[in-house]
Each structure stands twice: as structure tokens, then as C-alpha cells.
C-alpha positions as CSV (number, residue, x, y, z in Angstrom):
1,X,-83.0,-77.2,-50.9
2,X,-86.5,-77.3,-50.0
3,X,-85.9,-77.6,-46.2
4,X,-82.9,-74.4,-46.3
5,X,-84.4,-71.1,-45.4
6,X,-82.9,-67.6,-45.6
7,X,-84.3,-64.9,-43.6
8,X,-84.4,-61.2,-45.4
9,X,-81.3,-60.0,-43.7
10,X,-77.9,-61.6,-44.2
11,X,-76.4,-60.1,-41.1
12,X,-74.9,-62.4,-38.5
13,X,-75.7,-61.2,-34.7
14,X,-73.4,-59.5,-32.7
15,X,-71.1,-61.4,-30.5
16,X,-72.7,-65.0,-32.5
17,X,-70.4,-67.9,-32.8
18,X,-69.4,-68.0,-36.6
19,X,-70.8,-71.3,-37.5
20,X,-74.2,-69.5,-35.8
21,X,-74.0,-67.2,-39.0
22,X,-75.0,-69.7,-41.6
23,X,-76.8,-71.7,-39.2
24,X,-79.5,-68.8,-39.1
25,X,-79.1,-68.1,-42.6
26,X,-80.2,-71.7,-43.0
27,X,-83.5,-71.2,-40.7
28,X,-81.3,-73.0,-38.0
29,X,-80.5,-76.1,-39.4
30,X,-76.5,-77.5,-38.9
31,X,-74.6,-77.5,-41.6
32,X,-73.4,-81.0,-40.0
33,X,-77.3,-82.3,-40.6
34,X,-77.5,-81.7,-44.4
35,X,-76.3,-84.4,-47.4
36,X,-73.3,-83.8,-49.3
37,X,-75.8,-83.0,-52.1
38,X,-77.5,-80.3,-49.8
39,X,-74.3,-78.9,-48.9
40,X,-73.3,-78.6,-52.6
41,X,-76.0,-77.0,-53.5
42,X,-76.1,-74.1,-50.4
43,X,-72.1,-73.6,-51.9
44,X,-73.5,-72.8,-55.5
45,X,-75.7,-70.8,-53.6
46,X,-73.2,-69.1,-51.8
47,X,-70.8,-68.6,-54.8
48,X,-73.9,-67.2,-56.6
49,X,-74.7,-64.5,-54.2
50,X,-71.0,-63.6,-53.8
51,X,-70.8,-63.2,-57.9
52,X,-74.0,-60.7,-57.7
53,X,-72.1,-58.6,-54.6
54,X,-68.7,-58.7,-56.0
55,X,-70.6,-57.2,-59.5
56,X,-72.5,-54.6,-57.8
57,X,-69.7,-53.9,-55.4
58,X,-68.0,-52.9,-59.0
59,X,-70.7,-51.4,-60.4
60,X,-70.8,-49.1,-57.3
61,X,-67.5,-48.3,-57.5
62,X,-67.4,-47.4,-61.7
63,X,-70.6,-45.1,-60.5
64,X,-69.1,-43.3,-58.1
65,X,-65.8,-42.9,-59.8
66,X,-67.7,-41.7,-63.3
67,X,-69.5,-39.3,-60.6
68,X,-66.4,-37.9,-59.4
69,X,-65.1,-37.4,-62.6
70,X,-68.1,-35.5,-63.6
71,X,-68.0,-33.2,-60.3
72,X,-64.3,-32.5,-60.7
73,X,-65.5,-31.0,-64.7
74,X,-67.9,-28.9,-63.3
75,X,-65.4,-27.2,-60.6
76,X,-62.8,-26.9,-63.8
77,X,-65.7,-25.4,-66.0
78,X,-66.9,-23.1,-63.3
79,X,-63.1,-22.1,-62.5
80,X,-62.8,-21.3,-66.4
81,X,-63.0,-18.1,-67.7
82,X,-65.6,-16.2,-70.2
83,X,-64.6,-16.7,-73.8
84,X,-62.3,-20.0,-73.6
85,X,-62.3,-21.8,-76.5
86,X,-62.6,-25.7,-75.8
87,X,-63.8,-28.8,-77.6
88,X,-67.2,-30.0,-76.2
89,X,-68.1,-33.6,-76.1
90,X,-71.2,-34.7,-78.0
91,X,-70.6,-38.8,-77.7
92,X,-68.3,-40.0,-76.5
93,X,-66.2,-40.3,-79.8
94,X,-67.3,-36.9,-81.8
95,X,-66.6,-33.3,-80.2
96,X,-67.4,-29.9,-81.5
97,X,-65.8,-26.8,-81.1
98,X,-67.2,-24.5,-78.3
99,X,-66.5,-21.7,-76.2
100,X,-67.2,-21.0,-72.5
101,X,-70.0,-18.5,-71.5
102,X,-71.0,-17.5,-68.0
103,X,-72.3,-20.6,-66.4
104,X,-75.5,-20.0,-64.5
105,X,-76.9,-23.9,-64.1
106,X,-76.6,-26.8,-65.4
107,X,-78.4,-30.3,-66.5
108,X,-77.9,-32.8,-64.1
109,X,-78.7,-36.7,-64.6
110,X,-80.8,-37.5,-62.0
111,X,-81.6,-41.3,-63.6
112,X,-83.9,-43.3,-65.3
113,X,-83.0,-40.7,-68.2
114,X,-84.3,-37.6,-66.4
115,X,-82.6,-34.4,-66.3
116,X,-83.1,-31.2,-64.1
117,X,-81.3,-27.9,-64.5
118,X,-80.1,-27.1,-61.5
119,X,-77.9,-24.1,-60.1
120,X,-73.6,-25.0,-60.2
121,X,-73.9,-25.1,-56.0
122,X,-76.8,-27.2,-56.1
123,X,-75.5,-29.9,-59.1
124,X,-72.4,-29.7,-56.6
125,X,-74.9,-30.7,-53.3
126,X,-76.5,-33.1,-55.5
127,X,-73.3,-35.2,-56.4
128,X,-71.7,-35.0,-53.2
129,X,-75.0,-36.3,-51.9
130,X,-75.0,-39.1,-54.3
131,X,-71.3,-39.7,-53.9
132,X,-72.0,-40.1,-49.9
133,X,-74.6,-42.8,-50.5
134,X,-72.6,-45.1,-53.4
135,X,-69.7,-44.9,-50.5
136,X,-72.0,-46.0,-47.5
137,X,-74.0,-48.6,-50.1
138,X,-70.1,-49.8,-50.9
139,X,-69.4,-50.3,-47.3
140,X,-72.6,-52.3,-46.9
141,X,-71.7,-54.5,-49.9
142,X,-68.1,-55.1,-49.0
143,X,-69.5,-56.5,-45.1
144,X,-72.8,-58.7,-47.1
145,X,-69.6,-60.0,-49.2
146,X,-67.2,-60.8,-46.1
147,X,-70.5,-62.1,-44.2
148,X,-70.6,-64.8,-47.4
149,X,-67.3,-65.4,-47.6
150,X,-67.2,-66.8,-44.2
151,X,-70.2,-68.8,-45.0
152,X,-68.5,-70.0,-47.8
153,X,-65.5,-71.3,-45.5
154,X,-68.0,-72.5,-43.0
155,X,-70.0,-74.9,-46.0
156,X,-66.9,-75.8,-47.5
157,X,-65.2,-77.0,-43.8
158,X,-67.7,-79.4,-43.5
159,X,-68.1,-80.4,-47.1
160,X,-64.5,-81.3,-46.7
161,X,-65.2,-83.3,-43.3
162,X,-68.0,-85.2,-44.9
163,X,-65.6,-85.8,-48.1
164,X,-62.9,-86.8,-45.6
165,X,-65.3,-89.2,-43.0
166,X,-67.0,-90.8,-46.7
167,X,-63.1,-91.7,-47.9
168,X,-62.6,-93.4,-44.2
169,X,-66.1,-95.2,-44.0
């Protein structure tokens, strides 16, 4: 689709008709004015993109979840007193015996591999921080994936009108 644009942002304007949405999306061009091959191609399109938001909108949400998990083990660690004996995780399938000591800081991931030892109230800032922002990036994948969706209703509309006007002329 040579003559199909997209602009940077896939955001439909306030108060636009919905047909507008993919018509800007397409650098203005009606959906009515492309081929049946053109149209087919912008649906791939379409389905593509709404694959790679539907993964990261998982992704986002196995993040967060892990992140939570990890905060709630730090308020149970901090909560747990002097001398407790537990078994502490080295990989995920071997653990070693241990026993709790006062707990002063901690090592927290902040990506790419790095770690920084940080005090318990600031590891707690950090992933509440974190947990904030995968929530609001969630919310702003979820409304890029409902903005596609109705694109993809829109294409397939009037790949469905051309498929029905072809089978009458």
C-alpha cells in the first residue's frame, strides 16, 4: 500500500465520525476509494498491529502481576521476625535453607540486568512507582487496541460491501 499513510499517533479526534478514524489513519483516503486488494492488505495490517497490542497488553499485565508479587514478599519479609528459619530461592527450582536477619536494604531490579540496593521504603516507592506506570501504559494499550478494533470493523464493512456489490455486478 504505497499510496496508505499512517501518521505517528493512532488516536482518533474527539467528537470525529468513526469512519473519520481510519480515514486519517490512511492519510485521508476513503476506505470506499481503495481495491479489494488494498483493503486486504490494510486488514492484515490491522490484524498485525492488533496481535503486537494484544501481546504487549499481556506482557504488561505478567509484569505488573510478577511486580506485585514481589512487593507483597518484601512487606511479608519485613513483617517477619529476627531468626526465622525459611527456605530461600536461588532459581527458580533449587532453594537453600536460610534464616531471616534484620533487613536494612535490599537489591532491587531496576532492568537491563542492573541492580541497586536500596532502603525497604524506597524498593517499596520504587515498585509502587513502576506498578503506577505498567497500569497507566495498560490503559493506553487497551484504548490503541479498541481504536484498531473499530478500524478493523470499519475495513471489513466495506470489504464486505465490495464482496457484496462484485457478487451483484
Amino acid at each position: 500500500l504505497a499510496s496508505v499513510q499512517r501518521p505517528s499517533s493512532g488516536h482518533m479526534a474527539a467528537g470525529a465520525a468513526p469512519s473519520a478514524g481510519l480515514e486519517e489513519e490512511t492519510g485521508g483516503i476513503s476506505l470506499h476509494s481503495l481495491s479489494y486488494e488494498q483493503l486486504m492488505q490494510l486488514k492484515n495490517s490491522i490484524e498485525e498491529e492488533l496481535q503486537g497490542l494484544q501481546g504487549a497488553h499481556q506482557q504488561l499485565q505478567v509484569s505488573t502481576k510478577k511486580l506485585q508479587i514481589s512487593k507483597a514478599a518484601l512487606d511479608e519479609l519485613t513483617k517477619t521476625s529476627e531468626g526465622t528459619r525459611m527456605l530461600v530461592p536461588i532459581t527458580s527450582s533449587l532453594y537453600v535453607p536460610g534464616e531471616t536477619s534484620a533487613l536494612q536494604s535490599c537489591l532491587v531490579d531496576v532492568g537491563t540486568g542492573y541492580y541497586i540496593e536500596k532502603s525497604v521504603a524506597e524498593a517499596q516507592a520504587f515498585m509502587d512507582r513502576k506498578i503506577e506506570l505498567m497500569a497507566n501504559q495498560t490503559v493506553g494499550v487497551r484504548q490503541a487496541a479498541a481504536i484498531k478494533g473499530q478500524h478493523m470493523q470499519q475495513a471489513m464493512q466495506v470489504l464486505n460491501e465490495k464482496r457484496f456489490a462484485a457478487k451483484q455486478g
